[in-house]
C-alpha positions, 0 to 999 in steps of 0.5 A: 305712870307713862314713861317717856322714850329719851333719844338715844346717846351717841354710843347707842347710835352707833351700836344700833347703826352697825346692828341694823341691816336697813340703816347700813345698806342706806349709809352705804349706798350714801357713802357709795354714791358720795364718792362717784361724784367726787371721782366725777369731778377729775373727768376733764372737759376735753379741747380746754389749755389747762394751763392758761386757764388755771392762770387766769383764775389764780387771781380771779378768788372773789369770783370764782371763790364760792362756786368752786368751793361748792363744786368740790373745786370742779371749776377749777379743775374743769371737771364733767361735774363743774357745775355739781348740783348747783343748777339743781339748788339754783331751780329750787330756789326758782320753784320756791319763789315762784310757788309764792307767786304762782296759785297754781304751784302753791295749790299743789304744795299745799293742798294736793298732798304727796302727788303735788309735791311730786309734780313740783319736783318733776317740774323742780327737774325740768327747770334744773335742765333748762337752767343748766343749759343756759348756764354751761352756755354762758360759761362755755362761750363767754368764759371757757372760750377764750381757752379754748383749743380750737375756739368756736361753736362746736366747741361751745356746744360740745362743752355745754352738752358735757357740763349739762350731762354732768350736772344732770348725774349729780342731780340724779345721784342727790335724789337717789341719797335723798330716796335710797340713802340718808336723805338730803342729798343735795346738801350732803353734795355740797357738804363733801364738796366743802369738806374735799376743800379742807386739805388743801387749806390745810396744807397751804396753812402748814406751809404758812407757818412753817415759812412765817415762823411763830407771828404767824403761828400766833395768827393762825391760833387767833384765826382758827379761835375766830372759826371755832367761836363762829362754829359755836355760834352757828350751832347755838343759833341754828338750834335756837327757837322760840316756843309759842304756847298752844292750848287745845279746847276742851273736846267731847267724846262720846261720855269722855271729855278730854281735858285741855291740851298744852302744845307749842308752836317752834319758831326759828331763829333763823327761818332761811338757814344760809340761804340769805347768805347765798342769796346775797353773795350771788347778787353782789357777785353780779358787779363782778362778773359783768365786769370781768365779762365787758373788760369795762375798766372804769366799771372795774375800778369801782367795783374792786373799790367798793363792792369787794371785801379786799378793796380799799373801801372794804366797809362799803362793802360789808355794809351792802352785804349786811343789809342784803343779807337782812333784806333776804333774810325777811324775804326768805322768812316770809315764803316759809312762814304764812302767819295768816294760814297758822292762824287759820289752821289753829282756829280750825282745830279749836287751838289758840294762844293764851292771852291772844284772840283767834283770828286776825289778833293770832295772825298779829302777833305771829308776825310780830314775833316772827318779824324779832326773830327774823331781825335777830337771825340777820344780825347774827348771820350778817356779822357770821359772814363778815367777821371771818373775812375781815378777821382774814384779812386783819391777821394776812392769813389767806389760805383759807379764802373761800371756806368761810361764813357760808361754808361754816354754815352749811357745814354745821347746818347739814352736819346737825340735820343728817345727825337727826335724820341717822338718829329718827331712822334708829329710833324707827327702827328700834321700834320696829324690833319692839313690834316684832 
């Protein structure tokens, strides 16, 4: 009989993190690393009227809201690292599109092994520093100006320079996690960020309720049973997959034949993630920053009306945000999952699907398949990201805005894949002792 290794419990992987000395020294180069970057965020940026700033961002929630949240409240603060490691994804995100696009890069994905993928990420960190500067730029001279000190570009320059430096650390502290830690390093970033905004929620909650008395009390339970029922979902749906069968032809070794094999291919539910999600919310926050930048009243008007979730017309809005969020949903979908390359490589290794010819039939049916799911993913993450908001919204329960669908999701997506990442280094490492 072959016995099977079983993943080990929690209690065991707790006893084998405090007992193995590699595992350590990377939780607390993480933990080490993590809070640098947190005390980064209280550097100030020089030569800005605090004051005044933070009274006109007060209103300003819709816009600002999210890329504070995943900047650990760094622009709101004016930290060096206002702008965290959001160059560093935005580059990410550039690179991806653009390796779909460009046979080049999507030769030195796939086909040029760890030195490709390699070069993407020095490319990958060239294109985070460009980003950056045109990013601190913008912010600095359409934005951060008119709080400016001593206004003009000097100030500009100075503030870019300091904004760019910053991002640059935080980008090379996520590759020093990714390499000497835990790994993912970027979104741990972004996980702490979220989880550093928790308190304050918190806090502002507590002082909600101890002012509204017990209807309020009533609708922050309904509101927290909302985020718990949200988070179960979220776990269920990350987790999901659906596994298509694969059968191994017969193969001769020498005098042995070897029986057939039985696999699966693992399909994802939901193939993006939370990157439709973020991906949509960056395009409908684009009709608000550019009218808040032109001061373009009636395009003001019509934007608060129908593209933000606390108009008048707030359905206009969830229903744009629904099928963005489908619409990016597919699209992400389709740059991770090529059914013509599995389809190919399962004919390569003498694999097929039951019932399914190889070749373009295969690649059919994957599609098909991948094309309900994807479906099924975009309804979920769609009704993810606007039953908090309006749930929010219909109960009058305001402080937590901003930690919503996309926090949610990030929190609960990371938190299971670092969960893996601990649990592969102590099933490593348990082998190693069973070598040694």
């Amino acid at each position: 009989m072959i016995s099977r290794d079983k993943a080990p419990t929690a209690q065991e992987t707790f006893m084998q993190m405090a007992q193995a000395a590699g595992l350590r020294g990377r939780l607390l180069v993480t933990v080490g690393i993590l809070i640098l970057v947190r005390l980064g965020i209280f550097l100030p940026v020089p030569g800005i009227d605090r004051p005044r700033f933070a009274e006109a961002i007060s209103g300003n929630n819709s816009i600002f809201g999210l890329l504070d949240i995943f900047s650990g409240r760094g622009l709101s603060t004016l930290g060096v690292f206002a702008l965290g490691i959001l160059p560093f994804i935005n580059a990410s995100i550039i690179i991806q599109l653009l390796t779909a696009a460009i046979p080049s890069l999507e030769n030195l994905q796939k086909n040029e092994g760890e030195a490709g993928r390699r070069k993407i990420s020095q490319i990958t960190r060239y294109v985070t520093v460009v980003w950056a500067i045109l990013q601190s730029t913008a912010f600095s001279a359409l934005f951060l100006q008119q709080f400016a000190l001593k206004p003009g570009p000097i100030f500009v320059a100075e503030t870019a320079i300091a904004l760019t430096a910053g991002s640059m650390f935080v980008m090379w502290a996520s590759e020093l996690i990714t390499e000497r830690g835990i790994g993912n390093g970027a979104s741990l970033l972004i996980f702490v960020n979220i989880v550093a905004s928790l308190p304050k929620a918190l806090g502002d909650t507590i002082d909600l309720v101890q002012v509204g008395g017990r209807e309020t009390v009533g609708r922050v339970i309904v509101l927290l049973l909302v985020f718990l029922a949200t988070i179960v979902g979220i776990v269920i749906v990350q987790e999901g997959m659906r596994r298509i069968p694969i059968i191994s032809a017969r193969r001769q070794v020498g005098r042995r034949v070897l029986a057939e094999q039985r696999s699966y291919l693992p399909l994802r539910l939901n193939q993006g993630g939370v990157m439709p999600i973020i991906f949509a919310a960056a395009i409908l926050s684009l009709p608000l920053l550019i009218a808040n930048f032109t001061k373009n009243a009636d395009l003001a008007n019509i934007v608060n009306t129908y593209l933000s979730p606390g108009g008048s017309s707030s359905w206009v809005y969830a229903l744009v945000y629904m099928i963005s969020i489908v619409f990016f949903s597919y699209f992400y979908s389709s740059l991770i999952l090529n059914p013509v390359d599995v389809a190919q490589n399962l004919k390569k290794m003498g694999s097929s699907i039951p019932g399914i010819r190889p070749g373009k039939a295969t690649s059919e049916y994957i599609e098909r398949v991948s094309n309900r799911l994807t479906f099924l993913g975009a309804i979920f993450l769609g009704f993810v990201a606007i039953i908090p908001t309006a749930v929010e919204s219909a109960l009058n329960v305001k402080t937590f805005q901003g930690i919503g669908a996309t926090s949610l999701l990030i929190l609960v997506g990371v938190a299971i894949e670092t969960a893996k990442q601990v649990q592969t280094y102590v099933i490593s490492q348990r082998y190693e002792g069973m070598v040694k």
